[in-house]
C-alpha positions as CSV (number, residue, x, y, z in Angstrom):
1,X,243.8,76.5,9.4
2,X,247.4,76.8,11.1
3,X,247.8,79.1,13.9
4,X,250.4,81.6,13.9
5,X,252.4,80.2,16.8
6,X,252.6,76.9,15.2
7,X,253.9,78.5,12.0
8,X,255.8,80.4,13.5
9,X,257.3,77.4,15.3
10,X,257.5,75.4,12.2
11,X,259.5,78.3,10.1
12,X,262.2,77.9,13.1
13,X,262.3,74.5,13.4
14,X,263.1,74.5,9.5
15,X,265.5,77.2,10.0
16,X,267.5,75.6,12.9
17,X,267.5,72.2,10.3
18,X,269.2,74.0,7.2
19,X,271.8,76.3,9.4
20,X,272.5,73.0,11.2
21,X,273.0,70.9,8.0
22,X,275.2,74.1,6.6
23,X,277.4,73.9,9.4
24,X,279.2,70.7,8.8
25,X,282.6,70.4,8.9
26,X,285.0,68.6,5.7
27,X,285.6,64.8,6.8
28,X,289.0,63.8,6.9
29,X,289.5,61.1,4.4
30,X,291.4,57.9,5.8
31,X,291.0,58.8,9.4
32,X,291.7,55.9,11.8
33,X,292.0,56.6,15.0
34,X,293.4,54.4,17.4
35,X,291.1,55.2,20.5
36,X,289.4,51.6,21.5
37,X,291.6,49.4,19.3
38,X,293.7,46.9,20.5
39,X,297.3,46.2,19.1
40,X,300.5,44.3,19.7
41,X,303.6,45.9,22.1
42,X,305.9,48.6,18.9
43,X,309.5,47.1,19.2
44,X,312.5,49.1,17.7
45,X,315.9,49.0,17.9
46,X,317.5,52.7,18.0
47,X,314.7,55.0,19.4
48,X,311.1,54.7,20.6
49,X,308.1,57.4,21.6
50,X,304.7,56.7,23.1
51,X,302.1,59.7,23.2
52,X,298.9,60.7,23.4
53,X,298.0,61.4,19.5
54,X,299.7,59.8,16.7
55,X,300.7,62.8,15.2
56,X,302.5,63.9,17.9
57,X,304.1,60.5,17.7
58,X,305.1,61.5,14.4
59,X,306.6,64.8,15.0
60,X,308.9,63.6,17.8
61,X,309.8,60.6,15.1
62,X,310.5,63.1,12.5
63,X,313.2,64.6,14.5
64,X,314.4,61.7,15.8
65,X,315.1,60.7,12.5
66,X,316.9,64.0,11.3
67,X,319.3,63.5,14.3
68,X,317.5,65.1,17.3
69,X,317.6,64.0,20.5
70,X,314.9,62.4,23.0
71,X,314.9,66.3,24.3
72,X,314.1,68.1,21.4
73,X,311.3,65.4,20.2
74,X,309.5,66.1,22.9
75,X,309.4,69.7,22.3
76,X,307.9,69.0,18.9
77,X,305.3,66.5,20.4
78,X,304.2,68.6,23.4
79,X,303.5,71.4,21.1
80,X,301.6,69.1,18.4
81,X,299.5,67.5,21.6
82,X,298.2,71.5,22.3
83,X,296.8,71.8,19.3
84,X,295.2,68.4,19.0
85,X,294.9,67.5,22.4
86,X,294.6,71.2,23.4
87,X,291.0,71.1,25.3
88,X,292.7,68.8,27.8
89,X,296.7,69.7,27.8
90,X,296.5,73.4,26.6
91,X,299.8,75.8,25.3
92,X,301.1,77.3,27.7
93,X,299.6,75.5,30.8
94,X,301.5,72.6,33.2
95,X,304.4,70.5,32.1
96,X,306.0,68.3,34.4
97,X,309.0,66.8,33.7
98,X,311.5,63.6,34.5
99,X,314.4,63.5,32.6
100,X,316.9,60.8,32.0
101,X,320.4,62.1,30.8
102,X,322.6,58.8,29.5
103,X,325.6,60.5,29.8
104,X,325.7,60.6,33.3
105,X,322.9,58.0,34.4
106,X,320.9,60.3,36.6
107,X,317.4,61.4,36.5
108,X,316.5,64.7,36.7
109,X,312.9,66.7,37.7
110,X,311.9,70.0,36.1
111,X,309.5,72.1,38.1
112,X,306.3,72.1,35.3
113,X,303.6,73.9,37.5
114,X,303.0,77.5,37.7
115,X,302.8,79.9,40.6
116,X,299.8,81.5,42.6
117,X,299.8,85.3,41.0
118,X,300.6,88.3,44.0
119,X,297.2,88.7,44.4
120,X,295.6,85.6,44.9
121,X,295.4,85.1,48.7
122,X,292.7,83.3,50.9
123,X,291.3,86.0,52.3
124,X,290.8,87.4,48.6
125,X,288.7,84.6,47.7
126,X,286.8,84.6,50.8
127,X,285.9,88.2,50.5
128,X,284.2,87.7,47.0
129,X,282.2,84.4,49.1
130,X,284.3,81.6,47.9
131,X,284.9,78.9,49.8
132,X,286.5,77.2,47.2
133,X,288.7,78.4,44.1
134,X,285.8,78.7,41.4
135,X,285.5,77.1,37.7
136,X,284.5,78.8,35.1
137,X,286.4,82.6,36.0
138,X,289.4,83.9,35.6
139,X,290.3,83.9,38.6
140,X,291.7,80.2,38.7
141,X,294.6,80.9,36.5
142,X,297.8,80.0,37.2
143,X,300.8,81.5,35.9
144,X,301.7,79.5,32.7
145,X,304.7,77.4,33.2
146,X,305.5,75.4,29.7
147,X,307.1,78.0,28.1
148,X,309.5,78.2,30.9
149,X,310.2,74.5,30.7
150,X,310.7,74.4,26.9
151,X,313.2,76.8,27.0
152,X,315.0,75.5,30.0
153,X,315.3,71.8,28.7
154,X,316.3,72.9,25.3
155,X,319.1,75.0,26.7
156,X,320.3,72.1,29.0
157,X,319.8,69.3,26.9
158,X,318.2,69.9,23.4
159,X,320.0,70.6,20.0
160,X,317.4,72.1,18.0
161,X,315.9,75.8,17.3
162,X,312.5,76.3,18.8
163,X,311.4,76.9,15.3
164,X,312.2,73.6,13.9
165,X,310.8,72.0,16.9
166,X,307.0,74.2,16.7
167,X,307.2,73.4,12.4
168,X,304.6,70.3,13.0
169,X,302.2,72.0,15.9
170,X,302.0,75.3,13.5
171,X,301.4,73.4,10.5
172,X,298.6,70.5,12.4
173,X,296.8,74.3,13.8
174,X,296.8,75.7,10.3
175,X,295.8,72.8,7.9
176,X,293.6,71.2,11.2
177,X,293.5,67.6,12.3
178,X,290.5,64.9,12.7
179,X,288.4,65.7,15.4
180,X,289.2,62.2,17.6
181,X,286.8,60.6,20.2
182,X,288.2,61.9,23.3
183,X,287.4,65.6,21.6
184,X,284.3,65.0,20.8
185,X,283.8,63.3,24.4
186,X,285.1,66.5,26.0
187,X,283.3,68.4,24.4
188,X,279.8,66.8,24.0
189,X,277.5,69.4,25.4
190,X,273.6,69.1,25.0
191,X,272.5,72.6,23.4
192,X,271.5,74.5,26.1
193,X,275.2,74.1,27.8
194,X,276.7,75.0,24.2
195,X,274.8,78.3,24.2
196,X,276.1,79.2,27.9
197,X,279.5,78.4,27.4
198,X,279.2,81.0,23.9
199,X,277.5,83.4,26.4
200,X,280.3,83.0,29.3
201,X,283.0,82.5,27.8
202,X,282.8,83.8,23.8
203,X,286.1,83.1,22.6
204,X,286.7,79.7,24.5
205,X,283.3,78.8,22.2
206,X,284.5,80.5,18.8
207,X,287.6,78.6,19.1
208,X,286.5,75.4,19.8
209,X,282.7,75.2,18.6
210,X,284.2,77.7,15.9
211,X,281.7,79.7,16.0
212,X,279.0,77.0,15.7
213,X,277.0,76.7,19.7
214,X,274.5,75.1,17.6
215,X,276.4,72.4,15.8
216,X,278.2,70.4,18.5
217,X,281.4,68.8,17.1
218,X,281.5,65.2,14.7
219,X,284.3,62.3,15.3
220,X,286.4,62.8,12.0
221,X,285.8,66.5,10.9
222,X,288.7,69.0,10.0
223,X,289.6,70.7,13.3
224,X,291.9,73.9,13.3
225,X,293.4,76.3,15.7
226,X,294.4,79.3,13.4
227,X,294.8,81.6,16.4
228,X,297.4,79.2,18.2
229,X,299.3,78.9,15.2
230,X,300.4,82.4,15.0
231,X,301.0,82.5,18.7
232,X,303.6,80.2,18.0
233,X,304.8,81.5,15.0
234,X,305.4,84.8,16.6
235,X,307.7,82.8,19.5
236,X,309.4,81.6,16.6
237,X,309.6,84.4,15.4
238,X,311.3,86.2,18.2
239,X,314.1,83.5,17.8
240,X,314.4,83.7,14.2
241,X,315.4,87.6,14.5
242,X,317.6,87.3,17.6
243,X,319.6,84.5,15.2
244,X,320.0,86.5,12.4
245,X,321.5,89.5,14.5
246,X,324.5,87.1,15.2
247,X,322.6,85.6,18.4
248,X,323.8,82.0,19.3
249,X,320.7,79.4,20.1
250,X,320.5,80.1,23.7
251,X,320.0,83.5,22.9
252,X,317.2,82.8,20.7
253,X,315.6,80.7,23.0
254,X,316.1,83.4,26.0
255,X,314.1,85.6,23.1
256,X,311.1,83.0,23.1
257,X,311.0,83.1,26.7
258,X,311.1,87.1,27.0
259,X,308.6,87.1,24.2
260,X,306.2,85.1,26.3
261,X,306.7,86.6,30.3
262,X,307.6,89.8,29.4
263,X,306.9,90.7,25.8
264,X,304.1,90.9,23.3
265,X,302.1,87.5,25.0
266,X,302.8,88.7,28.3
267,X,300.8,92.5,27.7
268,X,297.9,90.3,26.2
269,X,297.5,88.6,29.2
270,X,297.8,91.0,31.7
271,X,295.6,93.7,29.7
272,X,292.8,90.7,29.6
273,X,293.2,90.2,33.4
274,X,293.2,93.6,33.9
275,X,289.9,94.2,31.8
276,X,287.8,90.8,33.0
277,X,288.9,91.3,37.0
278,X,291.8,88.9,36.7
279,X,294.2,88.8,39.0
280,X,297.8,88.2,36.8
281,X,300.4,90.9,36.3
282,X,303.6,92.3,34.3
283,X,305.6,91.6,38.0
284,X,303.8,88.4,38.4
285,X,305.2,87.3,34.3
286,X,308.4,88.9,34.3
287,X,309.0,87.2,38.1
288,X,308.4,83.7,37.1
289,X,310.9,81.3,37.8
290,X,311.1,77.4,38.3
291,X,314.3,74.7,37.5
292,X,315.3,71.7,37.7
293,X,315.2,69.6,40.8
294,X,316.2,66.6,42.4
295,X,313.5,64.0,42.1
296,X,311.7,61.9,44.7
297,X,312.5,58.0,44.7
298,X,311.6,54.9,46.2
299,X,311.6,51.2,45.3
300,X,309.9,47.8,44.6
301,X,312.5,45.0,44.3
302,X,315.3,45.9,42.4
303,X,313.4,48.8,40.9
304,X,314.0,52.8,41.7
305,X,310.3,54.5,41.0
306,X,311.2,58.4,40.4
307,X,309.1,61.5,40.8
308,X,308.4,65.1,40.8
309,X,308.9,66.6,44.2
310,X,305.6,66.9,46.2
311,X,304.1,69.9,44.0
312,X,302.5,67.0,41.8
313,X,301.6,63.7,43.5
314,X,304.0,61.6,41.6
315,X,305.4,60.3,44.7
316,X,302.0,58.5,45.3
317,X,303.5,55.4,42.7
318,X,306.4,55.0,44.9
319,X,305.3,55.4,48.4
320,X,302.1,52.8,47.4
321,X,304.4,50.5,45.9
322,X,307.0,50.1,48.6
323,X,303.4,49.3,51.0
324,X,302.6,46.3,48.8
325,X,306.2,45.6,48.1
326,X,306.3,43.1,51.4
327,X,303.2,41.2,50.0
328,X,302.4,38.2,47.9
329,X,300.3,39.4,45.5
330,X,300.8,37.2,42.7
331,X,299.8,34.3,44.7
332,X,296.3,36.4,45.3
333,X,295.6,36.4,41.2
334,X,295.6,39.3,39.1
335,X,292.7,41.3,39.7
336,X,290.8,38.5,42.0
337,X,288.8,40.4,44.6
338,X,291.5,39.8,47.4
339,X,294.4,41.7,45.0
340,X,292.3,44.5,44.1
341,X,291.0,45.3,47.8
342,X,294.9,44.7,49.0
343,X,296.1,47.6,46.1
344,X,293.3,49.7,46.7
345,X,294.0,50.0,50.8
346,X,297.4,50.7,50.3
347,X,296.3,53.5,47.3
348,X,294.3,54.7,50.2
349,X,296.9,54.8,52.6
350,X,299.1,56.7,49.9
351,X,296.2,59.1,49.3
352,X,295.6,59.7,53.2
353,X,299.1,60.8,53.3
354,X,299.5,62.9,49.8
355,X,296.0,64.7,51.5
356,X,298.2,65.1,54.8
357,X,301.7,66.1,53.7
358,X,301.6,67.4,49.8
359,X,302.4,70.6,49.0
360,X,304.8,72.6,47.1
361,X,308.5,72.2,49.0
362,X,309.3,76.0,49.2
363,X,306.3,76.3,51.4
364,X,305.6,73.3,53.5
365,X,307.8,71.3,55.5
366,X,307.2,67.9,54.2
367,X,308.5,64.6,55.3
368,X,309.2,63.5,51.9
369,X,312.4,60.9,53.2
370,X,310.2,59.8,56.2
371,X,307.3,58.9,53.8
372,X,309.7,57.1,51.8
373,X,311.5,55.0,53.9
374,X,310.8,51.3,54.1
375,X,310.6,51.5,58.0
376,X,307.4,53.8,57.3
377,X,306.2,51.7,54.2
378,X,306.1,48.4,56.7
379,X,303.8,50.5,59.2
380,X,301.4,51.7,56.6
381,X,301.5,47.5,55.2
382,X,300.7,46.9,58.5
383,X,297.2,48.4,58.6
384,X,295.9,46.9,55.3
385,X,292.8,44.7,56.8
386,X,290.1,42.6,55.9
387,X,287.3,44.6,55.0
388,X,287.5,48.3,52.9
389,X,287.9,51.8,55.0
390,X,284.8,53.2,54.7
391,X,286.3,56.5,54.4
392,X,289.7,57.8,54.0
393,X,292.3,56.2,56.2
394,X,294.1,58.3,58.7
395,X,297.3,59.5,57.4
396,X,300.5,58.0,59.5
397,X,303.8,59.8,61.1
398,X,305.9,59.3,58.7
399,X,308.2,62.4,61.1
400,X,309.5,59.9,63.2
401,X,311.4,58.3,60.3
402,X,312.6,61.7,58.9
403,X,316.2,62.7,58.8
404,X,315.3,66.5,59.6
405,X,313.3,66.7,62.3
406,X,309.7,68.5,62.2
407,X,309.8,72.2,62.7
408,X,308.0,73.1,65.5
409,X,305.4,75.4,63.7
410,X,304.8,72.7,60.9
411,X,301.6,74.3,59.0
412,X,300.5,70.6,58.6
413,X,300.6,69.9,62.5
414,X,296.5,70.2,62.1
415,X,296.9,67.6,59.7
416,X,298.2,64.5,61.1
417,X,295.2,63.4,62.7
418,X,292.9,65.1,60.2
419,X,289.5,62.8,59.1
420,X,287.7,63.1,56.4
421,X,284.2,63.1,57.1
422,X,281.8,61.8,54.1
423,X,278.5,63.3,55.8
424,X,280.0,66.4,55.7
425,X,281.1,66.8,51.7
426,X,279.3,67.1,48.8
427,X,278.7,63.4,46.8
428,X,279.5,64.1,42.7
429,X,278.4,62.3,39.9
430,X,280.6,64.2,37.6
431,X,284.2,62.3,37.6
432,X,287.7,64.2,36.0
433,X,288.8,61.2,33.5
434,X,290.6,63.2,30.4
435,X,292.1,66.0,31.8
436,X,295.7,65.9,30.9
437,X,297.4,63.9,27.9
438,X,301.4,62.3,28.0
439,X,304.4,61.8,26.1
440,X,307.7,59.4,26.8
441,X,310.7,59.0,24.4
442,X,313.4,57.3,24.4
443,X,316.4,57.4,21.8
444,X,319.5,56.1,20.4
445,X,321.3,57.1,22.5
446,X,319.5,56.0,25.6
447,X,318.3,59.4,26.7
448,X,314.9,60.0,28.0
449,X,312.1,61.9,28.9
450,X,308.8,61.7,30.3
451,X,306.2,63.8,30.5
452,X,302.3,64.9,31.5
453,X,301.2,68.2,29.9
454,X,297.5,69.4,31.2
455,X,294.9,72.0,31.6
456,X,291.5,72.4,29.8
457,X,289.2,75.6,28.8
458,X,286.9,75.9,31.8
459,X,288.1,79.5,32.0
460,X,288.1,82.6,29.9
461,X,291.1,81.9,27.3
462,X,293.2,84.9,26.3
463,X,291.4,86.6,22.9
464,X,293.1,86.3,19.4
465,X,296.1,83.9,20.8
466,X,294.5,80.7,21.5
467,X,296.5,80.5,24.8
468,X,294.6,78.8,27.2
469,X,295.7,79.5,30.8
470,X,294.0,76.4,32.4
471,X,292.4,76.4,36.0
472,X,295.0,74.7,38.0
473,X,294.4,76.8,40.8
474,X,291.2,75.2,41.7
475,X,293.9,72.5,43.2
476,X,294.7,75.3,46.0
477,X,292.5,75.1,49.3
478,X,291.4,78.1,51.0
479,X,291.8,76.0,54.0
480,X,295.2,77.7,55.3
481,X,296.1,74.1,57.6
482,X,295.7,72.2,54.1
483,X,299.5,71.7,52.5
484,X,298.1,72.7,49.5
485,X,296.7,76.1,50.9
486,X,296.4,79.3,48.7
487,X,299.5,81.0,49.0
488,X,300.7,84.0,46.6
489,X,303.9,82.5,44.7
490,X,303.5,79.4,46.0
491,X,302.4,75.8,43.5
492,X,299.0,73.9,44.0
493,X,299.7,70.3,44.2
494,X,298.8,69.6,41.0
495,X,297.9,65.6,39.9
496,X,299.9,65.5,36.4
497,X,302.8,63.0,37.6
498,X,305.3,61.9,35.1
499,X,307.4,58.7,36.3
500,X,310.5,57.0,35.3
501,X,311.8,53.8,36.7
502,X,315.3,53.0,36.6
503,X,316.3,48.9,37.2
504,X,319.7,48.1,39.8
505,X,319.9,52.0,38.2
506,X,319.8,51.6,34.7
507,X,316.9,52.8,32.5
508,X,314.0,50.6,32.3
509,X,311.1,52.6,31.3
510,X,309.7,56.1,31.4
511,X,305.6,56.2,31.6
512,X,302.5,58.2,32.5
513,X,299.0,59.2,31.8
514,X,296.2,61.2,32.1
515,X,293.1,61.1,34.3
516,X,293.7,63.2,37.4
517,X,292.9,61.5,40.5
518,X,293.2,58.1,38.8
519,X,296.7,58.8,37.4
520,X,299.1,57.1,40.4
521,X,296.3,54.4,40.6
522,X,296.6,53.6,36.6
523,X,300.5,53.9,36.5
524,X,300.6,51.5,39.7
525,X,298.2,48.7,37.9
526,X,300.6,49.1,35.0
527,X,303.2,48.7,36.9
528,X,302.2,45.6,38.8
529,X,300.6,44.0,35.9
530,X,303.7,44.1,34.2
531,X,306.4,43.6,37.2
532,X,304.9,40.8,39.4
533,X,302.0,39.3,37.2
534,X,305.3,39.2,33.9
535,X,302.4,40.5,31.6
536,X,303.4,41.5,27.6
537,X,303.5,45.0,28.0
538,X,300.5,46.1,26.0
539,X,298.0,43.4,27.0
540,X,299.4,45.0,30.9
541,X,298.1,48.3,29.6
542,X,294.8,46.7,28.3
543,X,293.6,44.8,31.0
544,X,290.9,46.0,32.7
545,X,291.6,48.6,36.1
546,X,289.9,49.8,39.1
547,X,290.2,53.1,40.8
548,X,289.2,53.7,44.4
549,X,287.9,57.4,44.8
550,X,287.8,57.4,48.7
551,X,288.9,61.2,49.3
552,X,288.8,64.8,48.1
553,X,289.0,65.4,44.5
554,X,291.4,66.9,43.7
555,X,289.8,70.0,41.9
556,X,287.4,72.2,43.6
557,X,284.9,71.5,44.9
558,X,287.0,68.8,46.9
559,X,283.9,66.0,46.0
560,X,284.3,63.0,48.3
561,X,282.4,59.8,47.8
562,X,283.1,57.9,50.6
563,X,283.9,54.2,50.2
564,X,283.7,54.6,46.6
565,X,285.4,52.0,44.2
566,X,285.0,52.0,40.3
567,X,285.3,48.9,38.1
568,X,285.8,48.8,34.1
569,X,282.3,46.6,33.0
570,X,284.3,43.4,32.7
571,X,286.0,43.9,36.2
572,X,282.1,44.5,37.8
573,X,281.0,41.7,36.0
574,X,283.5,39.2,37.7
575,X,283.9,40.7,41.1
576,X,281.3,43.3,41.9
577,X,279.2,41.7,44.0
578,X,282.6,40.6,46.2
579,X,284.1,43.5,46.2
580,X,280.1,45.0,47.8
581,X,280.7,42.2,50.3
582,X,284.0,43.6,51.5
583,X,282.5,47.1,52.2
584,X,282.9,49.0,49.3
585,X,280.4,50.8,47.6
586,X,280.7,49.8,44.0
587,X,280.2,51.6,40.5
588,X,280.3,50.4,37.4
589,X,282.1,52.4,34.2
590,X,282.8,51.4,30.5
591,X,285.0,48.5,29.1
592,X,287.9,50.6,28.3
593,X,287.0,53.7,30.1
594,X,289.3,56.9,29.4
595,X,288.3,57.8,32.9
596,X,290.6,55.2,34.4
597,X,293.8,56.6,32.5
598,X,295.5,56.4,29.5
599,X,299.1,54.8,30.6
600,X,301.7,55.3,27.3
601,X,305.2,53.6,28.2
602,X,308.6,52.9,26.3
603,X,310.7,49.8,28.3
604,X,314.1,48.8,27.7
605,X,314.2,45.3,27.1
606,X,316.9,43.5,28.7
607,X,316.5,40.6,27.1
608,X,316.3,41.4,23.7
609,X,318.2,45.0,23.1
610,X,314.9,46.3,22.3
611,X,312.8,49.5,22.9
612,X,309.4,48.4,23.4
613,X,306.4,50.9,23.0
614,X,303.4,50.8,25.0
615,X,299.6,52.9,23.9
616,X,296.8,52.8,26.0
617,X,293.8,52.3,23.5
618,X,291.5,54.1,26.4
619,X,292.3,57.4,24.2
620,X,294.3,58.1,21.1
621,X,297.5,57.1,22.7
622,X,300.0,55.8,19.8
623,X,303.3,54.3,20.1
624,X,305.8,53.6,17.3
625,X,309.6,53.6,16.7
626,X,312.4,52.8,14.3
């Protein structure tokens, strides 16, 4: 005879089996994606776009082809990569942006991070017993920013309506895409996790578990994001009407703007924070302001390696580069043990010195021409030695080669001779790897843009608009002598880093990727492999990388793993037990590994007149021109 417990059990179990086999979602017929397969360098002769899903590859195509420019494809691919790439570059989060403008050969920044809301001070945090920004809560949100830089570069340099340029991202939400691997990676819970993110966050789990905790998401099913659509439809919208009142287009774009900071969006927001404890307001919205800027730059050769001021850490590529610039490494063989200790010292050295001196311009005084200079690149060079750290290097003085001279009060004074101490932080096993996605474009008529779109639902998303307002503040200290110290109105340092290189100052190639941390260490690989090591520019994306992780983490809780250095399988196979012998303490991650970067690149080829497109197969990365 049964018992009535095991019954009982049984009648669930069967339950739970038939609710999970009716909750399957349609397969997509014909689905390939490109994640994990290798391919040959995309040539073209007129234009040329490289992102992080191929059917944001194909929006920005499709306007290409009806006579857009470089500008408004990337409008029409940022938007498609928040609906399919949205649990890891969300609508409306960070957007930084380069810029190249043929008309006048100049590269251009645009300010792509939002600000600290009025209420979010230190002393705010610390009073609720943080002693770090937390995950999970509203209250790492960061006032949205890509609405604000889709309007600006459309007004300055675009030709299209918003409307036209949202058609493809409204259309991919409505009919849904094919759930890819990086997705399904992301969001590859065990049960138990599934129910508590339902349970703390409902609407984050209705719209991307839809509704289903118990069925976890399947490579290949029909994915939509209904709610997200209208959102953008009713920006749209908002243009559409201002139009057909006689409004030129730069009215109707000021009308998308207004209907996101101070309009219908903006009351949803604030009403949630309002309700759930947050901490955003109408003033905070309606205040919002960035612009363009003049980027950072330094050089390798005959190369100029541009970046976003030091509100991202773009300037990491640059400032590592010109460090290994005065050494042979060619002669030490591509990723031999001696090259990859060599590039990983001077990443270090970068690091130490993005850790010291980072921090959003209009707050700290940074030594941005100092760190640049080659006087301060050969003092850094200088310290590169035999055997690994052990722990984060001290960052240098790069002052005394500064044209403006050090206020006296400098907030980073504590800084310069600040030391990391490993026994003192937390060790993680958990690693950022796909946090952010990219997009790069080049056109006919040589224009170009690059750019690194992020942030992820680890906290509450607004309900009914599938805005997701990312947790970017969590790269804000509450240590008040850090650079990138809480600070109301003032920009974390945020990791996204789009880069363009210009050669003896024409265009050469605008690239980027996702990965957090590992982003400057990615784009510098790429950019070695293909530079000083001549490498076909796919086969330089494929081959396999390293990433040191030798500092705080960027997010909170500022992990550190002292003397830490990760190796793709192949690259621990052939040199781990050197690289151990030089000091570091080594880890070994998958052939292919998303969590070393997905690099996406269009080059100008000298030689040939071409436009060559690069796609990292470490994610769904997808290059093609015409």
């Amino acid at each position: 005879m049964f018992s009535n417990q095991f019954l009982k059990s049984t009648f669930c179990l069967v339950l739970f089996s038939v609710l999970y086999s009716c909750s399957s979602r349609p397969l997509v017929e014909g689905f390939k994606d490109p994640q994990g397969s290798l391919r040959e360098t995309a040539k073209a002769k007129e234009f040329m776009v490289s992102t992080g899903h191929p059917l944001a590859t194909k929006a920005a195509l499709e306007v290409l082809e009806a006579g857009g420019n470089a500008f408004d494809a990337s409008v029409a691919a940022l938007l498609v990569l928040n609906v399919t790439n949205g649990e890891a570059a969300s609508f409306p989060s960070v957007a930084p942006t380069l810029v190249y403008s043929a008309k006048n050969g100049e590269v251009e920044g645009y300010i792509g991070a939002g600000k600290a809301p009025k209420k979010a001070t230190i002393e705010f945090f610390k009073s609720k017993g943080h002693k770090v920004i937390p995950k999970n809560s509203i209250l790492n949100q960061l006032l949205p920013s890509s609405p604000d830089v889709i309007v600006a570069l459309l007004k300055k340099y675009g030709t299209k309506s918003f409307s036209e340029l949202a058609g493809p991202a409204i259309q991919t939400a409505k009919q849904g895409f094919p759930a890819h691997r990086i997705l399904v990676k992301n969001l590859d819970l065990p049960l138990y996790k599934r129910l508590g993110f339902t349970i703390l966050m409902p609407y984050n789990s209705e719209v991307y578990l839809e509704k289903k905790w118990w069925y976890p998401i399947r490579h290949g099913e029909l994915t939509k994001r209904e709610d997200l659509a209208k959102t953008l439809e009713s920006l749209a919208e908002a243009e559409t009407i201002v139009i057909k009142n006689g409004g030129n287009r730069n009215k109707g774009l000021d009308a998308v703007r207004d209907y996101f900071y101070v309009g219908p969006i903006a009351k949803k927001i604030v009403d949630f924070h309002s309700e759930e404890g947050g901490l955003i307001t109408s003033e905070d919205l309606k205040n919002y302001d960035a612009g363009f800027e003049t980027p950072l730059v330094g050089s390798f050769g005959n190369f100029q390696i541009y970046a976003n001021d030091t509100w991202s850490q773009g300037a990491v590529v640059p400032l590592t580069l010109q460090i290994l610039e005065g050494i042979d490494l060619k002669k030490m063989g591509h990723n031999s043990p001696e090259y990859i200790h060599t590039v990983t010292q001077a990443i270090e050295l970068a690091m130490a010195d993005r850790e010291a001196y980072f921090g959003d311009p209009e707050f700290v005084n940074v030594p941005s021409n100092g760190l640049l200079s080659k006087e301060y690149a050969k003092l850094r060079r200088n310290l590169i030695q035999k055997k690994a750290f052990g722990k984060t290097p001290e960052a240098g003085n790069p002052w005394q080669f500064e044209k403006i001279k050090k206020k006296s009060q400098s907030k980073l004074d504590p800084m310069i001779n600040r030391k990391l101490d490993g026994d003192n932080l937390a060790v993680s096993e958990i690693r950022y790897g796909k946090d952010t996605t990219y997009l790069s474009i080049v056109d006919k008529d040589g224009n170009a843009i690059s750019l690194t779109p992020s942030d992820f639902p680890q906290s509450p998303m607004v309900p009914g608009t599938g805005l997701t307002l990312g947790i970017r503040m969590t790269q804000f200290r509450l240590d008040p002598n850090h650079p990138s110290s809480l600070v109301p109105g003032k920009r974390p340092r945020i990791t996204p880093n789009p880069s363009m290189v210009l050669k003896n100052g024409k265009l050469f190639m605008s690239f980027g990727t996702p990965g957090g941390d590992v982003q400057t260490q990615a784009m510098i690989q790429y950019f070695l492999n293909l530079i000083v090591f001549g490498m076909d520019p796919q086969k330089a994306v494929e081959a396999p990388r390293f990433r040191s992780i030798n500092w705080e983490d960027s997010f909170s809780p500022h992990t550190y793993t002292a003397g830490g250095l990760e190796l793709e399988e192949n690259l621990y196979e052939n040199v781990g037990k050197q690289m151990k012998e030089l000091g570091y303490d080594v880890y070994k991650k998958g052939k292919l590994d998303n969590d070393f970067g997905s690099v996406c690149a269009v080059i100008k080829d000298e030689s040939s007149g071409l436009l060559l497109g690069v796609a990292d197969p470490r994610e769904e990365s997808y290059a093609e021109g015409r």
